[in-house]
TIPAGU-646710 format. One record per residue (C-alpha): x, y, z. Coordinates in pm, whole numbers, plus 50000, padded with zeros to 5 digits. Layout:
// residues N
XYZ/...
This chain:
// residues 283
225279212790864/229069204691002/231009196090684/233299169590717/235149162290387/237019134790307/238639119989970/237749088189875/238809061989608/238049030389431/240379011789240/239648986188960/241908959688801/241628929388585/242898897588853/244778876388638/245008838288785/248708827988842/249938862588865/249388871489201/252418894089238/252558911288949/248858916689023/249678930989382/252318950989215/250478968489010/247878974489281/250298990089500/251219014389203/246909024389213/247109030289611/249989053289537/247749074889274/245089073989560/247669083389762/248829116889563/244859124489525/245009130489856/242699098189940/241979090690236/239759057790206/240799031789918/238739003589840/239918977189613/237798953089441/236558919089524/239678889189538/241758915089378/244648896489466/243298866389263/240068853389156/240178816489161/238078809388892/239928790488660/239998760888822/238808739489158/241668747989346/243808773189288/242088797089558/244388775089818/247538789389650/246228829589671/245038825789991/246958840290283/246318844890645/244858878090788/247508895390870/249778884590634/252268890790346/250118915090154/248348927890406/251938942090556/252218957590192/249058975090284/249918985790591/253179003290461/250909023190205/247759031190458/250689045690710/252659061890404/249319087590326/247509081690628/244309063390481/242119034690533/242439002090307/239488979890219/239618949489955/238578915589919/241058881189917/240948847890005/241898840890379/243448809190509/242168812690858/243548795791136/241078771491181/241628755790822/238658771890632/238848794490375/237038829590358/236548850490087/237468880590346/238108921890402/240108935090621/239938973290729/243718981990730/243989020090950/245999049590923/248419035091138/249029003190961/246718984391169/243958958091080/240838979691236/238438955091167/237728918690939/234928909190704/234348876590614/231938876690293/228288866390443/226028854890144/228268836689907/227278835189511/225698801289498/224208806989102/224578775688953/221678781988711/221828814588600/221898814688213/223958848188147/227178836588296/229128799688245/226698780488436/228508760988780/228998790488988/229028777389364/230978800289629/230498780189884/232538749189747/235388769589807/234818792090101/232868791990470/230208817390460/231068848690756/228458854091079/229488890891155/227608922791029/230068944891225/230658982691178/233998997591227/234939029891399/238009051691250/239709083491264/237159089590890/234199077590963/232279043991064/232459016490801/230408990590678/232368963990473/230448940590219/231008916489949/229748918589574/226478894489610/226048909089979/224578937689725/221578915889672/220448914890047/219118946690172/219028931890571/222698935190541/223098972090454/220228980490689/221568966890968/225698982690929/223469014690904/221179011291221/224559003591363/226059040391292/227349031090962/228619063790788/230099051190487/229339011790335/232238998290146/231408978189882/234348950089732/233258938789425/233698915889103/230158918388946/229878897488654/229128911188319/226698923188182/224448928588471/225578962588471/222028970388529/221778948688870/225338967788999/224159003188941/220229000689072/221748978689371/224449005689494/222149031789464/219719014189618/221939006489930/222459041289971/219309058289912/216999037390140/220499037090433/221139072490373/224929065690355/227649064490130/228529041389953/232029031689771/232199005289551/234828988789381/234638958889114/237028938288886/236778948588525/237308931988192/237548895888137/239928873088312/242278855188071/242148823188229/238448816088322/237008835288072/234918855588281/234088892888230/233298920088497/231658951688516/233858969788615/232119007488709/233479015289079/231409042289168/231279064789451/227139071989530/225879096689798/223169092490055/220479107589794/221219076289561/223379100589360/226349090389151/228909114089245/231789095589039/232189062988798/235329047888689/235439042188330/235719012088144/239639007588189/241478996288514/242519028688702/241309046889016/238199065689047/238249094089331/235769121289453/235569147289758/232869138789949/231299153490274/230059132790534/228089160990662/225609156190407/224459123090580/222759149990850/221239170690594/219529141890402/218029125090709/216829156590835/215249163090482/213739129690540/214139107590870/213159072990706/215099057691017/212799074091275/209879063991036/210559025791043/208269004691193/210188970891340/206728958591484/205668949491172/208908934091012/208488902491248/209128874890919/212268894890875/214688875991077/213138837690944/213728825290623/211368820190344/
């Protein structure tokens, strides 16, 4: 086995609405502790730069365009340690829509690559969160499952409820995926779902997987998160878990490994796409 390791991190924050720079201020001081830990992948969590939530339309004010202010403020920090950026916020694209999006920010400062968030959270029955729910009011729906080449490693980007469809995972990892971010803000207390899901995405993929979420409630919607970033390796094991607190979460891991485990067990070379044919329809 060729090792190849790497430091990655998660960070996780509680979003207040209305306080979008204090918010990104205090973000920026979490990249820096990545930073010093020698990190050189951070993911942030899902709309860390807002969440939106509190009322119809107050996504309009967080959004930004892609790049923009805060991505700049990114930039300075990915080219200040040399390390990849991943985390979720609202986009005002060009066209007029909104996007609940991810952009890869490089070493260099550079957007490598953008995500817009493909299977929204439409859940307006779901009896263990405040009922209403509906993603899509606010924010067009992505058509890209792209997979991102750096100087690290190739990378997958996904959104929170993206966690619940496995076709998405699958496919960043028949497309060389290495490593399958994960920007999250997994409502409470289906702590259960978020753990069994990550692992899941990894095990089955044979990938890593680094996963960041929002944690605690918000203040102004009322809404509480999970929390948990975790860091899980392509065995389905949970190498590292942020604890129940904002903060960063980071772990040495070797990329190497992704060779050992699907030589100890090629499930790639043992699919069958013959008889997956209702895959690509809809139910």
């Amino acid at each position: 086995m060729t090792q190849r390791p790497v430091v990655v991190s998660a960070v996780q924050i509680t979003a207040v609405d209305g306080e979008k720079d204090r918010t990104v201020e205090k973000m920026l001081g979490f990249i820096d502790t990545a930073g010093r830990r020698g990190s050189t992948l951070v993911v942030l969590p899902e709309l860390w730069t807002g969440l939106g939530f509190s009322d119809e339309t107050g996504y309009r004010d967080i959004a930004e365009p892609i790049p923009g202010p805060v991505t700049s403020l990114l930039a300075e920090k990915a080219r200040a340690y040399g390390m990849c950026i991943a985390g979720s916020m609202y986009e005002a694209a060009p066209d007029g829509r909104y996007h609940n999006a991810v952009p890869l920010i490089g070493p260099a400062g550079d957007i490598l690559g953008l995500y817009r968030k493909t299977h929204l959270f439409d859940a307006p029955n779901r009896p263990d969160i405040p009922p209403g729910i509906v993603e899509s009011k606010k924010v067009a729906a992505g058509d890209r499952l792209d997979v991102y080449g750096t100087n690290l490693a190739r990378i997958g980007l996904s959104v929170c409820s993206d966690l619940r469809f496995p076709e998405v995972y699958r496919e960043m990892a028949l497309k060389g995926a290495e490593i399958l971010v994960c920007a999250s803000a997994f409502l409470s207390p289906r702590y259960d779902h978020w753990e069994f899901f990550l692992r899941a995405r990894a095990t089955e993929n044979q990938c890593f997987v680094v996963a960041s979420g929002q944690y605690g409630k918000e203040p102004k919607s009322g809404l509480a998160f999970v929390g948990r970033s975790m860091i899980v390796d392509p065995w389905g094991v949970i190498v590292a878990t942020a604890s129940d607190d904002e903060g960063v979460v980071t772990a040495e891991i070797d990329l190497g490994y992704i060779e050992t485990v699907r030589e100890r067990y090629p499930l790639m070379r043992q699919r069958r796409p013959e008889l997956y044919s209702v895959l690509g329809g809809r139910a």
